[in-house]
C-alpha positions in Angstrom: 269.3 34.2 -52.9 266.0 32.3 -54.2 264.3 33.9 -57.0 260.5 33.4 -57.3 258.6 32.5 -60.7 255.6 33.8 -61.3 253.4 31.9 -63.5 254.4 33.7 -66.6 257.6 32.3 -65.8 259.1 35.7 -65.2 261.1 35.9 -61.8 262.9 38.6 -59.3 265.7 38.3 -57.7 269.5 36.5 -58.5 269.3 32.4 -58.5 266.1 30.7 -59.7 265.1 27.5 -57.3 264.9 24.5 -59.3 264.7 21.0 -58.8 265.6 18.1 -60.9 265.6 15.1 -58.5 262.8 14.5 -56.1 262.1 11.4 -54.1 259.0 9.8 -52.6 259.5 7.2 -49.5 256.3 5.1 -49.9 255.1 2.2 -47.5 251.8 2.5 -49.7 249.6 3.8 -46.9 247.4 6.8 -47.1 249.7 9.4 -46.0 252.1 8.3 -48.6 249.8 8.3 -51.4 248.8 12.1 -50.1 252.9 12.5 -50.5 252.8 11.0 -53.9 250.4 13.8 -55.2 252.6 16.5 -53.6 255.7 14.9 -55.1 254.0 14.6 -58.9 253.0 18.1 -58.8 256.4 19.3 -57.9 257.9 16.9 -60.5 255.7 18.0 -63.0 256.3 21.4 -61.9 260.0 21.8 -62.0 260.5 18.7 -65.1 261.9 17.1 -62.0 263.0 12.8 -61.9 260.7 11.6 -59.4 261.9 8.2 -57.5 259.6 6.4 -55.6 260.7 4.2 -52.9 259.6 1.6 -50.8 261.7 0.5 -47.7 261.0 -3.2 -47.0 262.4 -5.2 -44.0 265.2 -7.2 -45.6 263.7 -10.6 -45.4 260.8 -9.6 -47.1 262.4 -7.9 -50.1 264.5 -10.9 -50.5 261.1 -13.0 -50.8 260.1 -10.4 -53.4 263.3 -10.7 -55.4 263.0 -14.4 -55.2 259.4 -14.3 -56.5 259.9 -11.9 -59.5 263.1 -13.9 -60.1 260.9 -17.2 -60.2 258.4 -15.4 -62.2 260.9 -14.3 -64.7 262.8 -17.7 -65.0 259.4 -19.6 -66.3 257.9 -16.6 -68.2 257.6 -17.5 -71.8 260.3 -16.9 -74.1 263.7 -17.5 -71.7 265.7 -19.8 -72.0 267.0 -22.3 -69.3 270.9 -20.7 -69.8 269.8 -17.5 -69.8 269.2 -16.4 -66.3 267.7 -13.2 -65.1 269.4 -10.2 -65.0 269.3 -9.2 -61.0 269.0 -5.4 -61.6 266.1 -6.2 -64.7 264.5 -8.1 -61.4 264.8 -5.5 -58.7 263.2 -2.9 -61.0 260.7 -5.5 -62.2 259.8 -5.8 -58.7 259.9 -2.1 -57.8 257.2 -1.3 -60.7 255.2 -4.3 -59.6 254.8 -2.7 -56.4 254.8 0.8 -56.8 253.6 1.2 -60.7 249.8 1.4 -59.4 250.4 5.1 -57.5 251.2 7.0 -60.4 249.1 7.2 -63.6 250.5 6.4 -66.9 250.9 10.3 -67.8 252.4 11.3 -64.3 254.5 8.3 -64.6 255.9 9.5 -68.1 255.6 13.2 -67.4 258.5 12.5 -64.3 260.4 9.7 -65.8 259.5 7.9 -62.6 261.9 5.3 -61.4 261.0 3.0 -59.2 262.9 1.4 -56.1 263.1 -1.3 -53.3 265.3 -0.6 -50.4 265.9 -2.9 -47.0 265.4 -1.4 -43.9 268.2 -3.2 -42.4 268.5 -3.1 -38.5 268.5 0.6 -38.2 265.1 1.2 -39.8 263.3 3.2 -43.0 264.9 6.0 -42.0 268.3 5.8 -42.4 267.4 3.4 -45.6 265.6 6.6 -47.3 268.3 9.0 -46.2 270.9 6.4 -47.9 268.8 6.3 -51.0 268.5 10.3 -51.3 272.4 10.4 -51.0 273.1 7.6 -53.3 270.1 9.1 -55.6 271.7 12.7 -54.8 267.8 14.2 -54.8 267.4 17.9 -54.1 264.0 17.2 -51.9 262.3 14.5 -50.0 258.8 14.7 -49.9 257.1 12.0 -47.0 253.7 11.5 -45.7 253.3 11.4 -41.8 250.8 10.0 -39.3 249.8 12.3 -36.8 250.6 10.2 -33.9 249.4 10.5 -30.1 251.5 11.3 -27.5 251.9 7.9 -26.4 252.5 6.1 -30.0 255.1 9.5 -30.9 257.4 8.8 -27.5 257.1 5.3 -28.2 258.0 4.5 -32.1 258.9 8.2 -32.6 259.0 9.2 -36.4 260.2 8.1 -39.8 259.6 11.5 -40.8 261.3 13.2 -37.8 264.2 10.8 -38.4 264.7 11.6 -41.9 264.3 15.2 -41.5 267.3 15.2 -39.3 269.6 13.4 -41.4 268.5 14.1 -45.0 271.6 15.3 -47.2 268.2 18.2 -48.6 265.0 19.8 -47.5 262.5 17.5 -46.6 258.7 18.3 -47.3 256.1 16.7 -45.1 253.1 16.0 -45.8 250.3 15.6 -42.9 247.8 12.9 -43.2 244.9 14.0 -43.7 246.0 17.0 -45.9 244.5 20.2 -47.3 243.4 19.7 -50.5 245.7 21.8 -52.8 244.0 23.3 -56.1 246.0 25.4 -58.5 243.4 28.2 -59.8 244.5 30.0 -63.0 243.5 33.2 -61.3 244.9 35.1 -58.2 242.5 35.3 -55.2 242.0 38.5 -54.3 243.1 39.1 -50.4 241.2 40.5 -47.9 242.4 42.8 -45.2 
């Protein structure tokens, strides 16, 4: 049984719902960056780790490895013996590329992580489901295209694929979106 809070922080019910792990696939488009929002106010919400991940084909997160690896071999202050640490250089990367969605007080509010995945053969999909297992998350939160008819039996979904297989409840997030604002006091309802 789920228990809900209200905003006193008072709740009915047996079990209260809490997350602590939430992660945000990214490919930096607009319907992620409507995801990231969702994902930051849940985060903030619950105290919750956000991760933010970006699924790369393989061949072009091995080019951004090898340039932050580069960068970090002739950056002042190291020494030719002293060569990069390759996890230092993944997340090095990962911030470089996904440090700009989140704000410095959302990004220390959810102890954001950062992350850099390959697709592999199989696609983003299965990539994001592996990282929520390895990660083990309690929610995904993902932005989708609406696609046409055409485009949706063609490429089907990310989203569709990842809602399938993900080891925990998945949120999506429509592109465009509602706007969500969190008013201090209740509406009143109508009949």
């Amino acid at each position: 049984m789920v228990a809900w809070i209200d905003r006193n922080g008072s709740h009915r019910g047996g079990q209260v719902f809490a997350l602590t792990r939430i992660l945000v696939p990214t490919n930096l488009g607009e319907p992620s960056q409507t995801a990231v929002k969702y994902g930051v106010a849940f985060a903030r919400q619950f105290q919750a780790k956000l991760f933010l991940v970006h699924v790369l084909p393989a061949r072009e997160l091995e080019a951004v490895l090898e340039t932050e690896r580069v960068l970090e071999v002739f950056s002042p202050g190291v020494t030719a013996a002293a060569a990069p640490d390759p996890g230092n250089i993944a997340r090095n990367a990962a911030r470089e590329d996904l440090a700009r969605l989140l704000s410095t007080d959302d990004e220390q509010a959810t102890r954001a992580e950062y992350l850099l995945r390959p697709s592999g053969v199989t696609g983003p999909g299965d990539a994001i489901i592996r990282c929520a297992k390895e990660l083990a998350v309690e929610l995904i939160v993902m932005g989708k295209h609406r696609l046409g008819f055409v485009e949706h039996l063609v490429a089907g979904s990310v989203a569709e694929k990842v809602i399938r297989h993900a080891p925990c409840p998945v949120l999506v997030v429509q592109h465009p979106e509602h706007d969500f604002v969190v008013s201090d006091t209740p509406k009143e309802r109508t009949p």
